[in-house]
C-alpha positions as a printed Julia matrix, in Angstrom:
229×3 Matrix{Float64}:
   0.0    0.0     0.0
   3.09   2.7     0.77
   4.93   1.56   -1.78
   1.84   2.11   -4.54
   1.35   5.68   -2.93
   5.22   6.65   -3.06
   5.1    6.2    -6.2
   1.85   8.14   -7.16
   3.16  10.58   -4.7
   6.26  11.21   -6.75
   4.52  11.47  -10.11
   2.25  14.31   -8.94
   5.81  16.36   -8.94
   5.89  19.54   -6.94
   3.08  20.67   -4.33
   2.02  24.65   -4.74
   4.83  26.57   -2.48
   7.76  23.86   -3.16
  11.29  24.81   -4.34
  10.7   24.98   -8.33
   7.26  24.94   -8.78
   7.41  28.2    -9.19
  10.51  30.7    -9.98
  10.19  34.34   -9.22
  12.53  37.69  -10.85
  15.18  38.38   -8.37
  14.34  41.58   -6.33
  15.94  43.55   -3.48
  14.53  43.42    0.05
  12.17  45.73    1.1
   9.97  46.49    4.24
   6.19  45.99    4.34
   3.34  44.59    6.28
   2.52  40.98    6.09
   0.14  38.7     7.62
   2.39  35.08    8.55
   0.59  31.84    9.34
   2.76  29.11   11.01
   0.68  25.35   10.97
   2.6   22.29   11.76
   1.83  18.46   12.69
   1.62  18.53   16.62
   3.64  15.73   17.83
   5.19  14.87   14.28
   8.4   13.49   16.6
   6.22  10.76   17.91
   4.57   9.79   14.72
   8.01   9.72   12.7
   9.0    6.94   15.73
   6.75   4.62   14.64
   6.75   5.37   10.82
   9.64   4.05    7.99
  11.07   6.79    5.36
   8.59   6.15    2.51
   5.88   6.77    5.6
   7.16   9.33    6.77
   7.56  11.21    3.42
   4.3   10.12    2.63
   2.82  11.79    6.0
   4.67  15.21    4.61
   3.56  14.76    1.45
  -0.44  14.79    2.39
   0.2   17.64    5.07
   1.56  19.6     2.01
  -1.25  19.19   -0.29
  -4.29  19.8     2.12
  -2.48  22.63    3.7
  -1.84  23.87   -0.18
  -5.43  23.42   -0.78
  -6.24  26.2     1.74
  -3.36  28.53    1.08
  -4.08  28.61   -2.63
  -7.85  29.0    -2.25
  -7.15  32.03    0.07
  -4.47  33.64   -2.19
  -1.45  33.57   -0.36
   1.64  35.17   -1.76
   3.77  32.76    0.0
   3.8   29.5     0.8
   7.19  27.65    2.3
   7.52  24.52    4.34
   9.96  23.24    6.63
   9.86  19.92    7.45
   6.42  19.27    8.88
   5.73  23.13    9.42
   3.86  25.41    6.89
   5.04  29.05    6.67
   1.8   31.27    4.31
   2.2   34.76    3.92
  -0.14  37.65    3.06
   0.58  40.73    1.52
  -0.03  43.44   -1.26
  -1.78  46.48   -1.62
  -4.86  45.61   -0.57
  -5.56  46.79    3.2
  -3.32  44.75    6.3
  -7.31  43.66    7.78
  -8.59  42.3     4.83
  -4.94  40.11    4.28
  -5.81  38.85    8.12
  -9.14  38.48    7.37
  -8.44  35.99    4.83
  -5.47  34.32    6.77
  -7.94  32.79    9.29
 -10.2   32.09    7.17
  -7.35  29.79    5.49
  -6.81  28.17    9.15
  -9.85  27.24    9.6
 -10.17  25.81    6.13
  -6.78  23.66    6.96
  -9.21  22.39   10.18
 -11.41  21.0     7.65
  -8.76  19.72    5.18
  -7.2   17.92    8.13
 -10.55  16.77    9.17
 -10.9   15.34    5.97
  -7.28  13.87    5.85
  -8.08  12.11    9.22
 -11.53  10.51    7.86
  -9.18   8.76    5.18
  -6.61   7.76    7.66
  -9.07   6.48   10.14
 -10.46   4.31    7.12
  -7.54   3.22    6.61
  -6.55   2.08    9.94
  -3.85   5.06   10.61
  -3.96   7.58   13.68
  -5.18  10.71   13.13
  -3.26  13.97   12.49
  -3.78  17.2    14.9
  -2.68  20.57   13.43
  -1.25  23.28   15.49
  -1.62  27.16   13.79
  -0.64  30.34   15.27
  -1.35  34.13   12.97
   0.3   37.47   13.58
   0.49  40.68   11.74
   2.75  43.28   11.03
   6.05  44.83    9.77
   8.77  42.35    7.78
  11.18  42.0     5.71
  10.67  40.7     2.09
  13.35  39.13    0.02
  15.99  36.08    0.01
  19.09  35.81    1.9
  22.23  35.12    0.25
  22.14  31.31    1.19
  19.02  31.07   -0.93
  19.61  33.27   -3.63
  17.89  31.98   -7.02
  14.91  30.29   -4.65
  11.55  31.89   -3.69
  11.07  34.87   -1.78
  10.07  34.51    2.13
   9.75  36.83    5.08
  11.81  37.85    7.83
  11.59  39.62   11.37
  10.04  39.75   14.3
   6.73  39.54   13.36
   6.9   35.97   11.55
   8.8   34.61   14.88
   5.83  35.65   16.78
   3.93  33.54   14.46
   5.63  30.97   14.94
   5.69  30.93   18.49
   1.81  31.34   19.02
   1.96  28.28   17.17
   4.06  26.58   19.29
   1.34  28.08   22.31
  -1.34  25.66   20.99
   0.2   22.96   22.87
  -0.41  24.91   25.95
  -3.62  25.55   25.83
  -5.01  22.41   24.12
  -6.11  24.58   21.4
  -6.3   24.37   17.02
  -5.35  28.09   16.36
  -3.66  30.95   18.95
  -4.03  34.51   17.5
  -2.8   37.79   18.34
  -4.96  40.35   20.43
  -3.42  42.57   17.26
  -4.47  40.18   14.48
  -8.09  40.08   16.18
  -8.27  43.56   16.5
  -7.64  44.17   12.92
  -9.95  41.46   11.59
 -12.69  43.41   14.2
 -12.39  46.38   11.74
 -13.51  44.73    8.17
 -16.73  45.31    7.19
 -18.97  42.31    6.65
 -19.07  39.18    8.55
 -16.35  38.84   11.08
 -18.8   35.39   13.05
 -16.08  33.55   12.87
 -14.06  35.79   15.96
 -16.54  34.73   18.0
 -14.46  31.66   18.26
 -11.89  33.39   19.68
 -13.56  35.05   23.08
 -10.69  35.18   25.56
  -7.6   37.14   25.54
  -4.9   35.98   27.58
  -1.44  37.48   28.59
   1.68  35.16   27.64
   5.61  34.83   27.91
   6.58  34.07   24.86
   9.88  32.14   24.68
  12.73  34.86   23.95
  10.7   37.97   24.21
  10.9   40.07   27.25
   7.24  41.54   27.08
   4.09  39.7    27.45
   1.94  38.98   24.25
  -1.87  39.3    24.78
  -3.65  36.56   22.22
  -6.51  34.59   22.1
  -6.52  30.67   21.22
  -9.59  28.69   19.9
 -10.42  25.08   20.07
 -12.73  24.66   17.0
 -15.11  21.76   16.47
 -14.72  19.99   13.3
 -18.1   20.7    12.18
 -16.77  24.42   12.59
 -13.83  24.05   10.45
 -13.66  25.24    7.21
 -15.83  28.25    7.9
């Protein structure tokens, strides 16, 4: 059964986001404001245990393509992995709300690709996958750095390490998605239908590892018949 699925795996070629699928102009670095989205497989150590390579890749390999599902349906401008983590980014010209307004909406649509991922793997007699995301907004730095000059753009600073450590707060609190205060606030100011905030009705003061001031955010614990919304 792996070894049929390797090998359909490999002949799909690259996922949306992967080194070559896509190649864009070189162009210096400049400073703007992004929206970054950090989602990775919560307790991927313990699964990889228990799992052979061609598992293993094959685990990555579906993680890629549902999360790619939801990035490219919510038009992110980035899209890079790292081993089991998923780094989208939003930006443009188009107001910094409406780019986090979108960004959840993308997390909760990789709640109901995951959802859907686990339906298959609890067919197929496998254990279930649990997703950990974390959102911030604000200023970065867009361009490459030397060591990955000729490869696809990505973002730098410390708003996409706060990202990435709200995502690591998920563990703490037992939750799917951690926001910032800041990211709710801004999604609080788009006109139209912000219901889906009203998963997200406690704000809560945390240490986050290497900063020295507290971060106020709010974390959610979504029902699966509530992802995807």
């Amino acid at each position: 059964m792996y070894q049929q699925r390797f090998s359909a795996a490999a002949a799909q070629g690259p996922w949306a986001g992967a080194p070559g699928a896509s190649q864009q102009p070189f162009a210096p670095p400049q400073m703007t404001s992004a929206v970054t989205l950090f989602a990775d497989i919560v307790g991927y150590t313990e699964h990889c245990e228990t799992l052979g390579p061609e598992e293993a890749y094959l685990l990555l390999s579906d993680f890629y393509r549902h999360t790619s599902h939801a990035t490219t349906m919510h038009n992110a401008a980035i899209v890079d992995h790292f081993g089991d983590e998923l780094l989208a980014v939003w930006k443009g010209n188009i107001p910094l709300e409406v780019q986090a307004f979108r960004a959840l909406r993308c997390a909760f649509t990789i709640l109901g690709e995951v959802e859907s991922w686990n339906e298959w793997r609890r067919q197929s007699h496998l254990s279930p996958v649990k997703v950990g995301i974390g959102i911030h907004a604000g200023p970065v730095m867009l361009g490459r750095t030397l060591a990955s000059h000729g490869g696809g753009m990505s973002v730098f600073g410390d708003t996409v390490n706060i990202a990435s450590r709200l995502e690591r707060q998920t563990r703490r609190f037992g939750a799917d998605i951690v926001i910032s205060d800041e990211l709710f606030r801004l999604i609080a100011g788009v006109a139209g239908d912000t219901a889906i905030l009203n998963h997200f009705p406690k704000t809560i003061s945390v240490s986050l590892s290497g900063r020295a001031k507290p971060l106020d955010v709010r974390p959610a614990i979504i029902r699966p018949d509530s992802a995807g919304k």
